[in-house]
C-alpha positions in Angstrom: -13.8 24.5 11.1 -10.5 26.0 11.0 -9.3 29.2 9.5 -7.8 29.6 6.8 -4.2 31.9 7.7 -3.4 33.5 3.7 0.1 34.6 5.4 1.2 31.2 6.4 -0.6 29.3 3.5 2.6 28.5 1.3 4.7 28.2 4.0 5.6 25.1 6.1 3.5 24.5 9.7 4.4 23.0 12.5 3.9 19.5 12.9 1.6 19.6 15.9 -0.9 21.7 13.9 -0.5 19.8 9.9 -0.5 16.0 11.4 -4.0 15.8 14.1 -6.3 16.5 10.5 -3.5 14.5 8.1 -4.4 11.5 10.7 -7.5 11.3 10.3 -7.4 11.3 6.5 -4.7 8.8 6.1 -7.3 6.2 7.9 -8.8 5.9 4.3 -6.4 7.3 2.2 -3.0 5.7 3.2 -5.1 2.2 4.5 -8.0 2.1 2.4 -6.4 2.9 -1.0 -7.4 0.0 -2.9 -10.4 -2.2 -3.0 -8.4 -6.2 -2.2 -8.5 -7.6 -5.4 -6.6 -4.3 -7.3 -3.4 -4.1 -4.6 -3.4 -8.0 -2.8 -3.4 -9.6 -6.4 -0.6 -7.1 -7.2 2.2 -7.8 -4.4 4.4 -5.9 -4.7 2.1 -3.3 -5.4 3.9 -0.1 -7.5 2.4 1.8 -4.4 4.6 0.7 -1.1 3.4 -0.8 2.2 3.1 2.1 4.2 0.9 3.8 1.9 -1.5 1.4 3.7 -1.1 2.7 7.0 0.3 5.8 6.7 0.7 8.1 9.7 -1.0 5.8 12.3 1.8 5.4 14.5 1.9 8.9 14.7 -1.8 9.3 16.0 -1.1 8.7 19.8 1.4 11.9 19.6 -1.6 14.1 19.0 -5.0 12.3 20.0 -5.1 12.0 23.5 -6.9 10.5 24.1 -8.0 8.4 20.6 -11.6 8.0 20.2 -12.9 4.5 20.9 -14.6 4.0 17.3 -13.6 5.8 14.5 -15.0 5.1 11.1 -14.0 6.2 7.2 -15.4 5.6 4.2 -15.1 6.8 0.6 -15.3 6.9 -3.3 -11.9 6.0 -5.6 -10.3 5.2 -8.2 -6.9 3.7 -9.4 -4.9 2.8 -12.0 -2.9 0.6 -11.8 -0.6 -2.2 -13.7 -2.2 -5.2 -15.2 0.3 -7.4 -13.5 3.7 -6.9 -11.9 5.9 -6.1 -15.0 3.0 -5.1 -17.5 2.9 -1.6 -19.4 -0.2 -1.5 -19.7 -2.6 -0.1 -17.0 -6.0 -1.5 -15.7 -8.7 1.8 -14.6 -11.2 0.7 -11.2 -13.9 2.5 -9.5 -14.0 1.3 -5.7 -15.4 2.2 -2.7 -12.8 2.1 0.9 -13.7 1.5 4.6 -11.5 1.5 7.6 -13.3 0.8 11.1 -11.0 1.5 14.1 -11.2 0.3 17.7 -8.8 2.7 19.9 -5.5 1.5 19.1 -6.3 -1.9 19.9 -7.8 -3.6 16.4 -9.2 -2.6 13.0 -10.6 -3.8 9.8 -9.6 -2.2 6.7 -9.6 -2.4 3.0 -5.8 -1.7 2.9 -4.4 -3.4 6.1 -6.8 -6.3 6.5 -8.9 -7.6 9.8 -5.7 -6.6 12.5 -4.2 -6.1 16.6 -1.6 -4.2 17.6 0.0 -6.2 20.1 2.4 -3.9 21.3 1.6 0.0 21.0 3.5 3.3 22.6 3.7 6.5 21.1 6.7 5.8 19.5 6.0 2.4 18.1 3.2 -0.4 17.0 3.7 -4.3 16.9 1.1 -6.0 15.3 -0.8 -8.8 12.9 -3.0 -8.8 10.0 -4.8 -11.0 8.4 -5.4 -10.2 4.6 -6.2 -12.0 1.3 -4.3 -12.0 -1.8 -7.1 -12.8 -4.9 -4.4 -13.8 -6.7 -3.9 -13.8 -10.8 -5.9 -14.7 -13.9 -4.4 -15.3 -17.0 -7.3 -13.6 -18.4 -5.8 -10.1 -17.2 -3.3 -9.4 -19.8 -2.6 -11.6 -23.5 0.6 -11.4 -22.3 -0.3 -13.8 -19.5 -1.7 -16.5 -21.9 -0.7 -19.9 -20.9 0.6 -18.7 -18.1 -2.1 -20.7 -15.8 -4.1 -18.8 -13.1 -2.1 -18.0 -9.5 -5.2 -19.3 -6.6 -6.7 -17.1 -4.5 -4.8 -17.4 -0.8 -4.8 -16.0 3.0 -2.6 -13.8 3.8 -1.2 -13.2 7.4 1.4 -10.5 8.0 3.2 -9.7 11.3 4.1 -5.5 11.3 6.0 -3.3 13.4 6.5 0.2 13.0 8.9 2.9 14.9 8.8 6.7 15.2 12.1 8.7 15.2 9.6 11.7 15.2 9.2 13.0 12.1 10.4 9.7 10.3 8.4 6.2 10.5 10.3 3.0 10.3 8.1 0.1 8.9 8.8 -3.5 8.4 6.4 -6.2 8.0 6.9 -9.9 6.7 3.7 -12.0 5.5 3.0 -15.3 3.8 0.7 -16.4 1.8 -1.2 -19.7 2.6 -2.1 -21.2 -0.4 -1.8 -18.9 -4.3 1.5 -18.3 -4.7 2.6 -20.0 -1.1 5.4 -17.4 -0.9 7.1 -15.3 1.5 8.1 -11.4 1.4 8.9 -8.7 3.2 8.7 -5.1 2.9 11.3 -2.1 4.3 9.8 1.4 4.6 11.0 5.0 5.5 8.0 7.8 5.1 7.2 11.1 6.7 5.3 14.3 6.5 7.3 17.2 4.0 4.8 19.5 4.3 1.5 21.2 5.3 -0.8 23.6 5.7 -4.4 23.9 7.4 -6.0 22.1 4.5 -3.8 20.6 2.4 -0.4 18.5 3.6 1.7 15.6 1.6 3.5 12.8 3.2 6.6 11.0 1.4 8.3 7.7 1.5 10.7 5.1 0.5 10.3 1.4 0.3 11.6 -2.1 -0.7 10.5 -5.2 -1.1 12.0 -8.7 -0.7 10.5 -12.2 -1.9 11.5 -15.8 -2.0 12.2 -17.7 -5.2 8.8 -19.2 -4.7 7.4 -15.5 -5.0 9.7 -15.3 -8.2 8.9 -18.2 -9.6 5.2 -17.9 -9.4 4.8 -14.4 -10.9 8.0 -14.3 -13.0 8.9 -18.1 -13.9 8.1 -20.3 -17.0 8.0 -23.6 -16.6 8.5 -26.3 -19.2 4.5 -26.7 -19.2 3.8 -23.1 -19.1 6.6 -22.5 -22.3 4.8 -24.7 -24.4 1.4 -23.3 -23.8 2.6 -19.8 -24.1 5.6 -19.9 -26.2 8.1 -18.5 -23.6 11.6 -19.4 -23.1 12.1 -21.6 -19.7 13.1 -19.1 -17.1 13.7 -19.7 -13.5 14.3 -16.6 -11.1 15.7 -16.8 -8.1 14.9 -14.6 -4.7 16.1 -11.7 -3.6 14.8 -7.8 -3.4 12.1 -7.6 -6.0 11.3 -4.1 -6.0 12.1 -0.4 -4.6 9.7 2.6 -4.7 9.0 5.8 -4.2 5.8 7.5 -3.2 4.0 10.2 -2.2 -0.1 11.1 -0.2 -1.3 14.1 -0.7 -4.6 15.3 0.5 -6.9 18.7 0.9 -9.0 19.1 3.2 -13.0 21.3 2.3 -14.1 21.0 6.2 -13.7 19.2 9.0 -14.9 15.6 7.5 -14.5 15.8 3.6 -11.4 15.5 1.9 -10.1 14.6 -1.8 -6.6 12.7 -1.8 -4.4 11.7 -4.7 -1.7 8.7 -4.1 1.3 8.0 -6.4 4.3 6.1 -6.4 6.7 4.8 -8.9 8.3 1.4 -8.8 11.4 0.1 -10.2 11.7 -3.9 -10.4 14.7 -5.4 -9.9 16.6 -8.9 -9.5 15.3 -11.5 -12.1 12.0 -9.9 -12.4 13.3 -7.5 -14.8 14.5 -10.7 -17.1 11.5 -12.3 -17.4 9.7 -13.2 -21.1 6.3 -11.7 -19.2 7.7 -8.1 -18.0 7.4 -5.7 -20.3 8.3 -2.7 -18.5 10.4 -2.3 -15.1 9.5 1.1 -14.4 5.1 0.5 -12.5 3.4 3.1 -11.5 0.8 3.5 -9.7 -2.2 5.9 -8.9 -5.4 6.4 -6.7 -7.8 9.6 -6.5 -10.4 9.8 -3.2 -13.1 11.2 -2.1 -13.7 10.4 1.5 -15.6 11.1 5.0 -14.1 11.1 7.8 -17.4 10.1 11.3 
């Protein structure tokens, strides 16, 4: 169990010595934030796409070598908006798991059943295969009308790059079935700052859909205006949201840890005109308690 150095404690250590125990960590708090049906019926999520993953391209700097299993579980809670473009906010218990095979495959609540095809230290290339639950129009009043969006498949291709500190993310996915749409998300995040037991990582992210996307969560359709009362409205694609966000997490020992994960989104493009979106500004938040095998 590490020491605890009073001198150095409010001051910023070196990356070497904050990121091996932030690693370890982020396997359930930056992948296993959300239980599936809170963040894959909510995409884009007000919490960004590297929250998911968060500081696992950075584990082959520091873990040499990685262990062959390595397991996480934990405790949470989130809240979170009812729907893209709702102000009001939905409160879930949940539990998390990430399961890890070297840096080859994984199973998480956050990423989804995965390979990274290509790996290095200073990059990952992978797929995932996730599910998006979809929408009820049960969740809000405002959604009354509105018809249900199916439950779907989701595969998504990633890649990510290190420009040590900084992690470049992309990753484009597609849902088969649901909404049948296609987005894509850009992401910038890295650690700011850290201690023995306590350390916070920060990013940027953007997210871009097809008009299908738009359509589906944002649209009214003849039929859908006369069962809800909404104006007509067709949106078109482009960038549907940008985000910022931030992990934080303290460590008590070498396996338990409490976490807190925020980010605030801003919609933008025709989103923010639709009859359904109440408020443009989402944000988002998630509390843990995990264990790290």
């Amino acid at each position: 169990m590490p020491t605890h150095d009073s001198g150095k404690a409010m001051g910023m250590r070196p990356y070497s010595e904050i990121i091996p125990r932030a690693l370890g960590a982020l396997l359930v708090t930056g992948i296993c934030l959300f239980r599936a049906d809170v963040v894959l019926a909510q995409s884009p999520t007000p919490l960004g796409e590297w929250q998911y993953s968060a500081g696992v391209a950075l584990r082959d700097r520091f873990e040499d070598p990685l262990p062959t299993w390595d397991v996480n579980v934990g405790l949470a809670a989130s809240a979170l908006p009812r729907y893209p473009g709702s102000n009001a906010f939905q409160a879930e218990p949940f539990p998390t798991l990430d399961v890890r095979y070297e840096d080859i495959a994984f199973l998480s609540v956050g990423e989804g059943l995965g390979v990274n095809v290509l790996r290095d230290k200073n990059y990952r290339v992978g797929f995932t295969l996730a599910y998006d639950t979809g929408r009820s129009q049960d969740d809000s009043p405002h959604l009354r009308g509105m018809g249900d969006i199916a439950a779907a498949a989701e595969p998504k291709i990633f890649a990510e790059y290190v420009i040590f500190p900084v992690v470049l993310r992309a990753d484009f996915r597609r849902a088969i079935g649901g909404n049948d749409a296609y987005l894509g998300d850009l992401s910038v995040y890295m650690p700011v700052y850290g201690t023995e037991k306590f350390f916070i990582f920060a990013g940027l992210s953007t997210t871009y859909t097809d008009s299908t996307y738009q359509r589906r969560l944002f649209g009214v359709t003849s039929q859908q205006s006369e069962q809800s009362g909404y104006p007509i409205f067709t949106p078109r694609s482009g960038f549907a949201s940008a985000r910022i966000g931030s992990n934080l997490i303290w460590y008590w020992n070498d396996h338990w840890f409490t976490s807190g994960e925020g980010s605030i989104q801003r919609l933008l493009g025709d989103g923010v005109k639709s009859p359904i979106t109440d408020s443009k500004l989402q944000l988002g938040l998630v509390w843990i308690m995990g264990y790290q095998f």
